[in-house]
C-alpha positions in Angstrom: -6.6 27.0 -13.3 -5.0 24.2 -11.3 -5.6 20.7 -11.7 -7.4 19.0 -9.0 -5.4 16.3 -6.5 -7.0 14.6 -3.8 -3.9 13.0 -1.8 -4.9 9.7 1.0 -2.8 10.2 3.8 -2.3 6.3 4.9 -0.4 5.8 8.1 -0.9 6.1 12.3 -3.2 8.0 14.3 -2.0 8.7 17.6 -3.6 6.8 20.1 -3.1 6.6 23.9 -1.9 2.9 24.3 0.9 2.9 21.7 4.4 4.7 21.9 4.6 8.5 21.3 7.9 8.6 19.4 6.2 6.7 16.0 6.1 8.5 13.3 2.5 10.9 11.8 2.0 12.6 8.9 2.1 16.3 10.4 0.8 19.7 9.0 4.8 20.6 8.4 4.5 17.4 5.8 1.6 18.7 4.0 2.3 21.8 3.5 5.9 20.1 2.3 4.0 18.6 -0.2 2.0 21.5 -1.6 4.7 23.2 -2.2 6.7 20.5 -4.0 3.1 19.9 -6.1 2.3 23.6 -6.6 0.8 22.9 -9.8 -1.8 21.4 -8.2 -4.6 22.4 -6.2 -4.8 19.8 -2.9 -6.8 18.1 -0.7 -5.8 15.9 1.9 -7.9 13.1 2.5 -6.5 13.0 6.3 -8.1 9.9 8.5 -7.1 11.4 11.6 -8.9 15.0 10.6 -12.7 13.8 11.3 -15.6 15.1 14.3 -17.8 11.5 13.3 -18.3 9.1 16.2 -15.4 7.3 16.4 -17.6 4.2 18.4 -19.3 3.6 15.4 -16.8 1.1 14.2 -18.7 0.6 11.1 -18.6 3.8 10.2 -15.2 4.5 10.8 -14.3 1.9 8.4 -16.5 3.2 5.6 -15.0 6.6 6.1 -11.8 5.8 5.6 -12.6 3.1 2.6 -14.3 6.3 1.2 -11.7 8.3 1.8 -9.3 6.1 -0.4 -11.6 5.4 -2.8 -12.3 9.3 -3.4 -8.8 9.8 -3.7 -6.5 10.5 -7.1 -3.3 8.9 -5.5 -2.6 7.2 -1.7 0.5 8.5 0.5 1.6 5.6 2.9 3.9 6.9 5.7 5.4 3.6 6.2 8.9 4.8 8.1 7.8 2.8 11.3 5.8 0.0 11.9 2.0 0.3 10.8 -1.4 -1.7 11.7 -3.6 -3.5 9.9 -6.0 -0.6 8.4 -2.7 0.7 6.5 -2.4 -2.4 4.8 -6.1 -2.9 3.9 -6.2 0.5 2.7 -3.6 -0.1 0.5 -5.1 -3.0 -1.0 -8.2 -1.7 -1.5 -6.2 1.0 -3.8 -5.1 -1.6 -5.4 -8.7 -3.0 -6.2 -9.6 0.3 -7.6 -6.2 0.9 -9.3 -5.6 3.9 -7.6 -1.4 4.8 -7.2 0.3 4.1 -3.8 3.3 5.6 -2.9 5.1 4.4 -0.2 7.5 6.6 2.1 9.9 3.6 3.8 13.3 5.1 4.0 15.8 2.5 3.9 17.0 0.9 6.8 13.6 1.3 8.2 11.0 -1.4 9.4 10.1 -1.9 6.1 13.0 -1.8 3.9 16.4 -3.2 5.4 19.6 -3.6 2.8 20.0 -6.9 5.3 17.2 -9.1 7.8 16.8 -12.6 9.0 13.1 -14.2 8.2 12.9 -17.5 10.1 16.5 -18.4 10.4 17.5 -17.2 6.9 19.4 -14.1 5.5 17.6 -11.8 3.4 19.3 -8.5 1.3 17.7 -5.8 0.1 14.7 -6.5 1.9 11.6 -4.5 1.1 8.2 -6.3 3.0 6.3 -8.2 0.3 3.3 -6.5 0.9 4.3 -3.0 0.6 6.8 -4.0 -2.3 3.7 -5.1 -4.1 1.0 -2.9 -3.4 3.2 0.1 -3.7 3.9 1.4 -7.3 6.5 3.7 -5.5 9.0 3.2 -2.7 10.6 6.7 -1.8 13.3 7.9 0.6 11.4 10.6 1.0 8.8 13.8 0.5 10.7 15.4 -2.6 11.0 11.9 -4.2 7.3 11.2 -3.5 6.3 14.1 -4.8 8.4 13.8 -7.9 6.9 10.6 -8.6 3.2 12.1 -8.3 3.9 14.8 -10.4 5.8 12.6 -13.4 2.6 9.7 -12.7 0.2 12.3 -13.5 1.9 13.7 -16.1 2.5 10.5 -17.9 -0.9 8.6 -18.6 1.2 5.2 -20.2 2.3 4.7 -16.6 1.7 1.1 -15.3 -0.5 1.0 -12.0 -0.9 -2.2 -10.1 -4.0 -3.3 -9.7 -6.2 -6.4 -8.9 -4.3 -8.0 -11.8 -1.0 -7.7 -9.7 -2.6 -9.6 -7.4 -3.4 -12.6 -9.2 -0.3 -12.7 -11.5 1.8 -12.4 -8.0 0.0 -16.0 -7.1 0.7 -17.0 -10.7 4.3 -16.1 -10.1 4.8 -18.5 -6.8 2.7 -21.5 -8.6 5.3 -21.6 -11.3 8.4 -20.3 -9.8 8.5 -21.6 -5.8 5.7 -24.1 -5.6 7.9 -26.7 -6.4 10.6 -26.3 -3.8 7.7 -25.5 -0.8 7.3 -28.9 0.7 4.9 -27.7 3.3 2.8 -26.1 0.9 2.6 -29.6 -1.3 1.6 -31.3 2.1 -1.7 -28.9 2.9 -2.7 -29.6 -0.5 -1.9 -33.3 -0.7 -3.8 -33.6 2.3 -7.1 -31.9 1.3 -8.7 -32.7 -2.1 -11.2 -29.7 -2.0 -8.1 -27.4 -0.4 -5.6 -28.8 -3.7 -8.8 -28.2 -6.6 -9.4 -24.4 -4.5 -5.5 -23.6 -5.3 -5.4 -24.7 -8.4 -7.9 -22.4 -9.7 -6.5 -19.5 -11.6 -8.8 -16.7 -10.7 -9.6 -14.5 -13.9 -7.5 -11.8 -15.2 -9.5 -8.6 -15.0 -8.0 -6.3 -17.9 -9.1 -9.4 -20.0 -13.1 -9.5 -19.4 -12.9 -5.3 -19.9 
C-alpha cells in the first residue's frame, strides 16, 4: 500500500487585474510530480481548486491556513514574483514545522547570481525570506521531488521551524547590530522600543 502525501501547492491564482504571462502551478505539473513521487499516493492541497464563496474573506483565509496546516510538505512556485498570502503561508509552515520547498530557478525574481539592494551590490542573491523559510531551493520539479522523497525517507532531517525564526533575530543582534546605525538610533530613541528588542523570545524545542 502507498504511503500517504498531501502536497500544498503555494503560489498565484489567476486573477483578472494582474498580467497573464506569470507563472501557475498547472495540471501538466502535478501529474509531473506524481510521477516523479510514485511511491506515493497524492493529494494536492490546490488553493485555486475550491466552489466556497470566495467574498467571504474570512473564510478564504481559513481555507487556505487549513489547507497548509493539513498538509505533509508545502510546494512554493516561486519562479515569478508572488503576493503576500505566499509568504504568510509559508511562515505559518514554518510555525507548524511543516517542510517548504521552494521552486526559484536561478536568475529568477527570487534568486539572482548578481542584484543591487539600495545602492549596493549583492551575489548570489536568494530573497531572505524565502532563503529562510524554505528548507529547499530547487531549479526545478525533478529536484523538488527528489528532495521530498529523500526528506521523507530520512526522519534525522533538520526542518526549520519557529526556532529558525528566533535564532535568525539572534543572528543579526550579535553579528550586524553593531554596524546598523539606524537601527541603534530607533532604539536609543525609545526606552520601551530598546527593552522590547532586547528580549530574547524563548526557544521552543527547549520548553518541549
Amino acid at each position: 500500500m502507498k504511503r500517504k502525501l498531501a502536497i500544498y501547492l503555494a503560489g498565484s491564482i489567476k486573477k483578472a487585474h494582474e498580467k497573464a504571462d506569470e507563472s501557475y502551478w498547472t495540471d501538466a505539473d502535478m501529474l509531473t510530480l506524481s510521477e516523479l513521487l510514485s511511491g506515493f499516493e497524492i493529494s494536492f492541497l490546490n488553493p485555486a481548486f475550491r466552489t466556497d464563496d470566495l467574498s467571504d474573506q474570512l473564510s478564504v483565509f481559513g481555507r487556505d491556513m487549513l489547507q497548509v496546516f493539513s498538509s505533509h510538505v508545502v510546494f512554493v512556485d516561486a519562479r515569478d514574483r508572488r503576493g503576500l498570502g505566499v509568504g504568510a503561508e509559508m511562515m505559518w509552515a514554518k510555525v507548524n514545522r511543516i517542510p517548504v520547498v521552494t521552486w526559484a530557478p536561478k536568475n529568477t525574481h527570487y534568486n539572482k547570481e548578481q542584484t543591487t539592494i539600495l545602492e549596493k551590490t549583492v551575489t548570489n542573491y536568494v530573497h531572505p525570506f524565502v532563503e529562510s523559510l524554505s528548507d529547499k531551493i530547487v531549479e526545478n520539479l525533478d529536484e523538488g521531488a527528489a528532495w521530498i522523497d529523500f526528506m521523507l525517507s530520512t526522519p534525522s532531517i533538520q526542518i526549520k521551524d519557529l526556532d529558525h525564526v528566533i535564532q535568525a533575530m539572534q543572528h543579526y543582534k550579535e553579528n550586524q547590530f553593531a554596524q546598523d546605525q539606524p537601527m541603534q538610533a530607533l532604539l536609543m530613541s525609545s526606552k520601551e522600543l530598546k527593552q522590547r528588542a532586547e528580549r530574547t523570545p524563548p526557544i521552543l524545542s527547549s520548553l518541549v
